[in-house]
Structure formats: structure tokens, C-alpha cells
C-alpha positions in Angstrom: 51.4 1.4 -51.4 47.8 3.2 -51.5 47.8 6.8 -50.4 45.5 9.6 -50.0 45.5 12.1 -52.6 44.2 14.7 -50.3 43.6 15.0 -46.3 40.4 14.3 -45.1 39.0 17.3 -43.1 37.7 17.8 -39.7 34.4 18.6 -40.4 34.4 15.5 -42.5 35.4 13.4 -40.0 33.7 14.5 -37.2 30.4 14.3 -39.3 31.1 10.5 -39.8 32.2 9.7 -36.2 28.7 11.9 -35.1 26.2 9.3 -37.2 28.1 6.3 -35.4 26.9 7.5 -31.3 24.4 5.1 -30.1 21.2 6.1 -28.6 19.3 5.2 -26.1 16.2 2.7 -26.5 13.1 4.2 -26.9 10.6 2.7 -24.5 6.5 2.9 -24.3 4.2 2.0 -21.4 1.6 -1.1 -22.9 -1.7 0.7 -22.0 -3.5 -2.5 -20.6 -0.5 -3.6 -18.6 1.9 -0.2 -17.7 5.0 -2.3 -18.7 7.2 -1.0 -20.6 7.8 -2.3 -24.0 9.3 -1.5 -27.4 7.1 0.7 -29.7 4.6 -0.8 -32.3 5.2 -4.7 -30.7 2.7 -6.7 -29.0 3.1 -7.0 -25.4 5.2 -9.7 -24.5 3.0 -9.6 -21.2 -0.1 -9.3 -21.8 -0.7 -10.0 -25.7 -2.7 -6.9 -26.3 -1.2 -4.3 -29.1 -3.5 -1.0 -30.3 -5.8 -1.8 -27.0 -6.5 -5.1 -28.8 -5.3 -8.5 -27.6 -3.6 -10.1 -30.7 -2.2 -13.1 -28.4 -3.1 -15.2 -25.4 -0.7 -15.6 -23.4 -0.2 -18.4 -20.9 0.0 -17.5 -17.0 3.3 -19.3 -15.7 2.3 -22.2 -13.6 3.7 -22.8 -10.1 5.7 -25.5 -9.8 4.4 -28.1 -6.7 7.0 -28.5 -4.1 5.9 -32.0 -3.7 9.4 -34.2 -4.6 
């Protein structure tokens, strides 16, 4: 069976357990649309990125309540 030749210390492995936390996302307001949004993505809103619109997006169409 494996053992350790020497004890791993404290500082060691509290340094490991720090680089493990996770952090909280980091969000950005989309200038055109004041949504919030990841940083450097195109707006999954509005299609614009760098004040340029990169997509068209489609505007959902209501459904008719005829049935």
C-alpha cells in the first residue's frame, strides 16, 4: 500500500482548497438594450455587440387565440 513520504502542510493545503472557491458571474449592461449580459458576447436581445448590431434578431410573434 502507497504512503506518503512526508505530511502535507497547512499552508499547502489551504492554498489548493483557496484556487477551488467559485466566484460569482461577472455581468455587463448591453449599451443599446440595458440588459444584462455576459462580457465580450453579442446580445442575445438585441444582436448589437461594440454598439454595432452583428445579428438580427427576430421579434417573438404572438400567438392568435383563434382555435
Amino acid at each position: 500500500m502507497n504512503v506518503p513520504k512526508k505530511k502535507r502542510t497547512a499552508r499547502r493545503n489551504n492554498h489548493r482548497r483557496a484556487m477551488q472557491k467559485l466566484t460569482p458571474v461577472q455581468l455587463t449592461k448591453c449599451p443599446s438594450c440595458n440588459k444584462l449580459i455576459l462580457p465580450h458576447n453579442v446580445c442575445k436581445y438585441c444582436g448589437h455587440y461594440n454598439n454595432e448590431s452583428i445579428i438580427a434578431i427576430k421579434e417573438k410573434s404572438e400567438k392568435s387565440a383563434t382555435a
